[in-house]
C-alpha positions as CSV (number, residue, x, y, z in Angstrom):
1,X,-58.8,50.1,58.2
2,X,-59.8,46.9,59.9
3,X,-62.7,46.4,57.7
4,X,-60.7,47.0,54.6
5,X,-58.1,44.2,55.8
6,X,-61.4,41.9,56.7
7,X,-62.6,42.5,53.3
8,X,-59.4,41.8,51.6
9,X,-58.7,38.8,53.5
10,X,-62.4,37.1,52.3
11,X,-62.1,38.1,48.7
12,X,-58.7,36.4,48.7
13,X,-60.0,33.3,50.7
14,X,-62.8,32.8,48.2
15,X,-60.8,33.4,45.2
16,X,-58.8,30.3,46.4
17,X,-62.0,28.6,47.0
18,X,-62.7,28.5,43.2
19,X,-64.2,25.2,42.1
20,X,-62.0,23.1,39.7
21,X,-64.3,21.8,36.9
22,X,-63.4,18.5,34.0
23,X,-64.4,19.8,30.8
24,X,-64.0,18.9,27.1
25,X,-63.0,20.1,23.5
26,X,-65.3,20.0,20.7
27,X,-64.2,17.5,18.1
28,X,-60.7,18.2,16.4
29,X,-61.1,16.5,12.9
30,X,-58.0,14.5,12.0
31,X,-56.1,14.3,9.1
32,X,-53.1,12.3,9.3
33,X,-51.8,10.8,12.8
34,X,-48.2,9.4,13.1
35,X,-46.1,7.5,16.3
36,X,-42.7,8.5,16.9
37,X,-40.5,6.7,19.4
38,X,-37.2,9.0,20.5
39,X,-34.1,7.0,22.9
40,X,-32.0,9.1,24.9
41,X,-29.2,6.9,26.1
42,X,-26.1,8.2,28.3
43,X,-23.1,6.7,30.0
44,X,-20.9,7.7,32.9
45,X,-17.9,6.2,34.4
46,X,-15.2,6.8,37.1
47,X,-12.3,5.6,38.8
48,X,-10.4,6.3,41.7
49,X,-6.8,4.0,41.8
50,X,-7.8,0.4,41.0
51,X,-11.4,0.7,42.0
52,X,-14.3,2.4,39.1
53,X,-17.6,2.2,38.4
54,X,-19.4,2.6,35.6
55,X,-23.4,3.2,34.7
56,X,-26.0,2.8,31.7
57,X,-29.3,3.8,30.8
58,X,-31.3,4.1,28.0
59,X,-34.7,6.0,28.3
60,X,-37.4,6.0,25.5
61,X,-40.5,7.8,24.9
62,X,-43.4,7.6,22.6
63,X,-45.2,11.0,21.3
64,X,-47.9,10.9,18.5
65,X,-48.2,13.9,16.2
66,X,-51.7,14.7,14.5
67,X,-53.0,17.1,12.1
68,X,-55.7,18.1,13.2
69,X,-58.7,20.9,12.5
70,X,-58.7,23.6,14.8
71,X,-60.7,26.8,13.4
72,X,-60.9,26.2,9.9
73,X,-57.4,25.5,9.8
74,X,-55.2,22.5,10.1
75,X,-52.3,22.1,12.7
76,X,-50.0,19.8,14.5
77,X,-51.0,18.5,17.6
78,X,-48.3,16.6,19.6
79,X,-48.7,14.4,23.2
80,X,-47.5,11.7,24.5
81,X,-48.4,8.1,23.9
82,X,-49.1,7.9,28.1
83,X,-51.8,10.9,27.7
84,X,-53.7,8.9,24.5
85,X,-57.3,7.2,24.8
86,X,-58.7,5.2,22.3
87,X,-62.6,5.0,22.0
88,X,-64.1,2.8,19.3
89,X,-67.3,4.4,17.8
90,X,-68.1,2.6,14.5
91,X,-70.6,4.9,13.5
92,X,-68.8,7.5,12.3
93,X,-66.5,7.6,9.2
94,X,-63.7,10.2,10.3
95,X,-61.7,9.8,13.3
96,X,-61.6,12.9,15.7
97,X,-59.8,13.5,18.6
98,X,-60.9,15.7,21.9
99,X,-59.3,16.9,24.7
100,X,-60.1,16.4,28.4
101,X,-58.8,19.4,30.7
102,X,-60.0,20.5,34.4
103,X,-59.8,24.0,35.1
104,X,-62.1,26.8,36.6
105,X,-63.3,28.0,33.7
106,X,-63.4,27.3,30.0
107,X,-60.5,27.5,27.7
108,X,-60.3,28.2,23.6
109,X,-59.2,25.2,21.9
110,X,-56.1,27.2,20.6
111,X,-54.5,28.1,24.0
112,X,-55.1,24.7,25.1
113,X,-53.4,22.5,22.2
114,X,-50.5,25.6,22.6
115,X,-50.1,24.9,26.2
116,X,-51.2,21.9,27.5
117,X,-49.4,21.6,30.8
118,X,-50.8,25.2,31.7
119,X,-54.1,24.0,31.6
120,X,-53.7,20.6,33.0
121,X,-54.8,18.6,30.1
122,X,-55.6,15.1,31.1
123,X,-56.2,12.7,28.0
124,X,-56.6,12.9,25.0
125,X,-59.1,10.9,23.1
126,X,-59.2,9.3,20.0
127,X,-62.5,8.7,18.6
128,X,-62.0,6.3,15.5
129,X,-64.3,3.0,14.0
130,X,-62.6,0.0,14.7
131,X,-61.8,-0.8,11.1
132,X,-58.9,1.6,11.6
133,X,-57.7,-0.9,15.0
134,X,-54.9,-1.6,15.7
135,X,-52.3,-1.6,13.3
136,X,-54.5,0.4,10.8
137,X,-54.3,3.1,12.8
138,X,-51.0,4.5,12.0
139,X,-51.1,6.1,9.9
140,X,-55.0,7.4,9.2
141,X,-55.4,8.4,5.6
142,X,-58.7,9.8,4.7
């Protein structure tokens, strides 16, 4: 019995030992990219008597949406602006975008653009020629 609970105990201890590895996508052609900004404002206020207080604030956040090709097949791809790279390669002629995730192993393309946060996704990079910079890259028509 105690070697079974010495054997258990290391194949649990070097299970959490795993080593956590940065990988990257293949390229995700892109069809169309576009910037969407969304405000979420809100209000309180409150008073006791004679004396109140009263509070504001206005919040905003910046996702980009991109069709992209993913298995012969073209979907939407949504992040936000914060997890964006831009790298300037003017020898190509389509823009692409790849992912940058760390993990222990490998993970298809489709479970990662599905869920991001599981996988810990960490940018995501725009590869585009710098005649699309900056304000013709919004929106990217091929």
């Amino acid at each position: 019995m105690k070697q079974f609970i010495l054997i258990l105990l290391i194949a649990i201890l070097s299970a959490c030992n795993t080593p956590i590895n940065h990988y990257k996508t293949d390229k995700i052609l892109l069809r169309q990219l576009v910037k969407t900004t969304e405000i979420t404002k809100s209000a309180s206020a409150s008073y006791f008597l004679i004396l109140g207080t009263a509070s504001y604030s206005e919040e905003s956040k910046t996702t980009i949406k991109v069709m992209g090709k993913v298995h012969g097949l073209y979907r939407l791809i949504e992040f936000d602006f914060n997890d964006a790279r831009i790298k300037i390669d003017n020898s190509i002629n389509k823009p692409y975008l790849y992912l940058k995730y760390t993990g222990s192993e490998k993970v298809p393309l489709g479970e990662l653009i599905t869920n991001p946060n599981w996988f810990l996704v960490t940018s995501y990079v725009i590869v585009c020629p710098e005649k699309y910079l900056p304000e013709k890259l919004l929106p990217i028509n091929l």
